[in-house]
N, C-alpha and C positions, 0 to 999 in steps of 0.2 A: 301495717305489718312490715318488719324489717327483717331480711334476709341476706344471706353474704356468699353468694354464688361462687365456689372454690374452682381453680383449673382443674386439667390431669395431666399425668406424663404418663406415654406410649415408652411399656417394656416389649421392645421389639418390635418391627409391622414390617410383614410381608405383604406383597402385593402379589395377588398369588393366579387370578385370572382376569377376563374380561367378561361383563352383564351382558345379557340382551338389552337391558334396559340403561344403556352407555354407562355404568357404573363400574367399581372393579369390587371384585373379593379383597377381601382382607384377612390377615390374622395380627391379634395383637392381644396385647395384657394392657387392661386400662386399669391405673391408680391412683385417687385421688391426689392432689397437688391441694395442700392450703394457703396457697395465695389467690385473694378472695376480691370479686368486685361488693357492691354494695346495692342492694332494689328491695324498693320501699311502694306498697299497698296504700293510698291512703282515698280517703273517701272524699269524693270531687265537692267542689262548693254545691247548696243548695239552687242554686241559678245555674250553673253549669249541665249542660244536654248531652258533651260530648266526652272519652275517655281522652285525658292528655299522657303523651311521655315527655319529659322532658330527662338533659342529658348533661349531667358536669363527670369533670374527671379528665381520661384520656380522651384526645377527639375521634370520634366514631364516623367514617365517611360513610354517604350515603343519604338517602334520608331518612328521617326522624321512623317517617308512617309506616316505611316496610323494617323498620327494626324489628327481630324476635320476639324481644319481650310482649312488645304491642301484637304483633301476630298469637302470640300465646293467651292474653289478654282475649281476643276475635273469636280463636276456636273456639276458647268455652262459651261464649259467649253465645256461639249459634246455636251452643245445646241446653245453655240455660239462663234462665231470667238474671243478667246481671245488671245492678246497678253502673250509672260513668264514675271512673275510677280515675284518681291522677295518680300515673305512675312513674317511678324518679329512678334511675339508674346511674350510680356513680360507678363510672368504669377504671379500672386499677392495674388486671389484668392486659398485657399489649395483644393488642389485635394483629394477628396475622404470626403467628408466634409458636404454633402448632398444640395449644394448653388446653384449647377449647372452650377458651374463653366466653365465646358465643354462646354457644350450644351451652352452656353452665347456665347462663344468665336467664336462656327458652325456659331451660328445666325448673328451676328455683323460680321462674316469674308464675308457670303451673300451680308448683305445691303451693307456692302462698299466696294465689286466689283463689285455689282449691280449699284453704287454711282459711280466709278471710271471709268466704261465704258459706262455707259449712258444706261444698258440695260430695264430699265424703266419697267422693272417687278415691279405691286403691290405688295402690302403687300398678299393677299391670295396667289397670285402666289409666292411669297417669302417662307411662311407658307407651301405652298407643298413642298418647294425642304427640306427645315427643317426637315420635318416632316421624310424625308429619311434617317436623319443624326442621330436623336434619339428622343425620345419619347418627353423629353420635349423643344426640341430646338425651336420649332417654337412659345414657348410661348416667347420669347424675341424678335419676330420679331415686334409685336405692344409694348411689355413691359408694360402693365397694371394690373392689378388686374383682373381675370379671374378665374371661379369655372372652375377648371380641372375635365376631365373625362376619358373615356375609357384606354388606356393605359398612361392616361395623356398627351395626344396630342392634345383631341378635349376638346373646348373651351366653357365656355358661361359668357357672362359681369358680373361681377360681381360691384355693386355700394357700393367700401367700399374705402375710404378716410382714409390714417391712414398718410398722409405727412404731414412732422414736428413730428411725434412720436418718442421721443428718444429710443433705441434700443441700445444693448451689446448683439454681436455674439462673443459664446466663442468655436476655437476649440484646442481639447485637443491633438491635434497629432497622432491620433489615427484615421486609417486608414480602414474603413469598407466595404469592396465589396457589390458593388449590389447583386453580386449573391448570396452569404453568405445571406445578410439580407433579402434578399427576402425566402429563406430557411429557415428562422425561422417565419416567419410570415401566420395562417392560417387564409384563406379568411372568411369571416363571413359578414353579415349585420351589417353596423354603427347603434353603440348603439342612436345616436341622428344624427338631418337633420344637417348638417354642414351651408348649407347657413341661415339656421332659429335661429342656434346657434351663427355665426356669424354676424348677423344681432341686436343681443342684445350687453347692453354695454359689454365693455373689459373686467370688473372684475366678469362678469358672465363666461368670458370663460375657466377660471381654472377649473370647474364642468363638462364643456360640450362640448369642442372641445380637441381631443385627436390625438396622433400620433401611429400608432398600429407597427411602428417598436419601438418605444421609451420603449414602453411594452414587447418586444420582446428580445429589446437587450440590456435594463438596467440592466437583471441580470446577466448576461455576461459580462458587463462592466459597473461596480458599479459607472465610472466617472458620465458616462452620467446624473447621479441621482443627483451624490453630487454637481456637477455646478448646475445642476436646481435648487434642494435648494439654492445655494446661490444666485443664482440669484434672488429669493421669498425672501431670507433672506437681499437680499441689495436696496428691494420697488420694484422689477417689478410687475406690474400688471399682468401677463401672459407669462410663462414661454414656452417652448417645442424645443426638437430636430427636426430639421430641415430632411428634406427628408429621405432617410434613415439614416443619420448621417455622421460623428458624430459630428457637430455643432451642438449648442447649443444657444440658444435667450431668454433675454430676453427685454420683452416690457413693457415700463415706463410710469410712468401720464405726460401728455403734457406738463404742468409748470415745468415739472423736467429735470434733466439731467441725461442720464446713468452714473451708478457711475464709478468712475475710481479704479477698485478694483483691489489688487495684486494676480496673478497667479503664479504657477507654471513654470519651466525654461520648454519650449517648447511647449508652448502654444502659441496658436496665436490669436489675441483679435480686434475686428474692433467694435469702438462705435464710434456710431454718430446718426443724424437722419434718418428718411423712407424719 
């Protein structure tokens, strides 16, 4: 079974308290992003005892056995009779990039061993074992438009249509830790309601929907700033880095096309539409 795990892009994230359990609150709009990796179900050789991942594509540090996908593969695993599986992950999506990359890959590696074995777990049931894997995995198990909350795992509908909006996600190569950006970032109450903000047209959201790592780690990394401008200097309607970084988007008027602008040598650029 072959599947094509999509990013997202973060409309907005405030960071808005501190967990007991060292985490933080969040608020944010997550929307799917179709720039997509690639993971592939297939059914291990008849001699084979043990589930493989193997890995082409972008290089993924770390190692192989604690990847997602293969933790995704374990969970169900403990709850039900699975067959060993060789499972293939072409990664395309940049790692470390704020898309969610990862967490896409947890989700979609679920539904299509969920799919492959017939184990007929809903989508909430799906949403729980997610939710084990990281904070925002289980927003790809429906993959809609969804105001994020608590440690951005828990969900609520959100009614915003932006398919068919041209889009340019730029990222610079530059590789940002969660933990890092979360360390520069201190919790406060959001200056404006994000769904009340996002709820108004697009070109009002330059004023009023914000990213509080973008603020955090712009002066740190002056790139993060100078693509937003250009991206404002080449017609986006609405610029902002993406999760905590360090991609970069921006969002265009519907009759337009993202522009095909030249970048710098190591940069990676996915335009097309939402």
């Amino acid at each position: 079974m072959l599947v094509f795990p999509n990013a997202k892009l973060n409309l907005g994230l405030y960071i808005t308290s501190r967990r007991p359990d060292g985490f933080r609150n969040l608020e944010s709009v997550f929307v799917p992003l179709p720039w997509a990796d690639a993971f592939e179900v297939l059914p291990a050789p008849a001699e084979a005892a043990e589930t493989t991942l193997t890995l082409t594509g972008l290089p993924i540090p770390g190692d192989p056995e604690t990847n997602l996908c293969r933790k995704a593969y374990e969970l169900l695993a403990a709850d039900f009779s699975l067959p060993a599986v060789q499972l293939h992950l072409h990664k395309v999506v940049p790692i470390g990039a704020g898309l969610g990359g990862g967490s896409a890959d947890a989700a979609f590696a679920l539904q299509a061993i969920n799919s492959q074995f017939e184990l007929k777990l809903t989508p909430g049931q799906l949403e729980s074992y997610a939710r084990r894997l990281g904070s925002d995995c289980a927003f790809f198990i429906r993959n809609q438009p969804v105001f994020a909350h608590s440690r951005g795992d828990m969900f609520e509908e959100f009614a915003l249509d932006l398919s068919g909006t041209p889009a340019l996600v730029v990222y610079p190569g530059l590789h940002i830790s969660t933990a890092e950006a979360y360390a520069r970032v201190q919790p406060r109450a959001p200056r404006h309601d994000l769904r009340q903000s996002l709820a108004e047209p697009m070109p009002t959201w330059r004023d009023t929907v914000s990213n509080d790592f973008e603020e955090a780690l712009t002066p740190l990394y002056p790139v993060l700033g100078d693509i937003k401008q250009q991206l404002y200097a080449a017609g986006a309607t609405y610029a902002s880095l993406s999760g905590s970084g360090s991609a970069v988007y921006g969002l265009f008027p519907e009759l337009a096309e993202a522009p095909d602008l030249t970048w710098p040598a190591g940069y990676t650029v996915w335009r097309g539409q939402l």
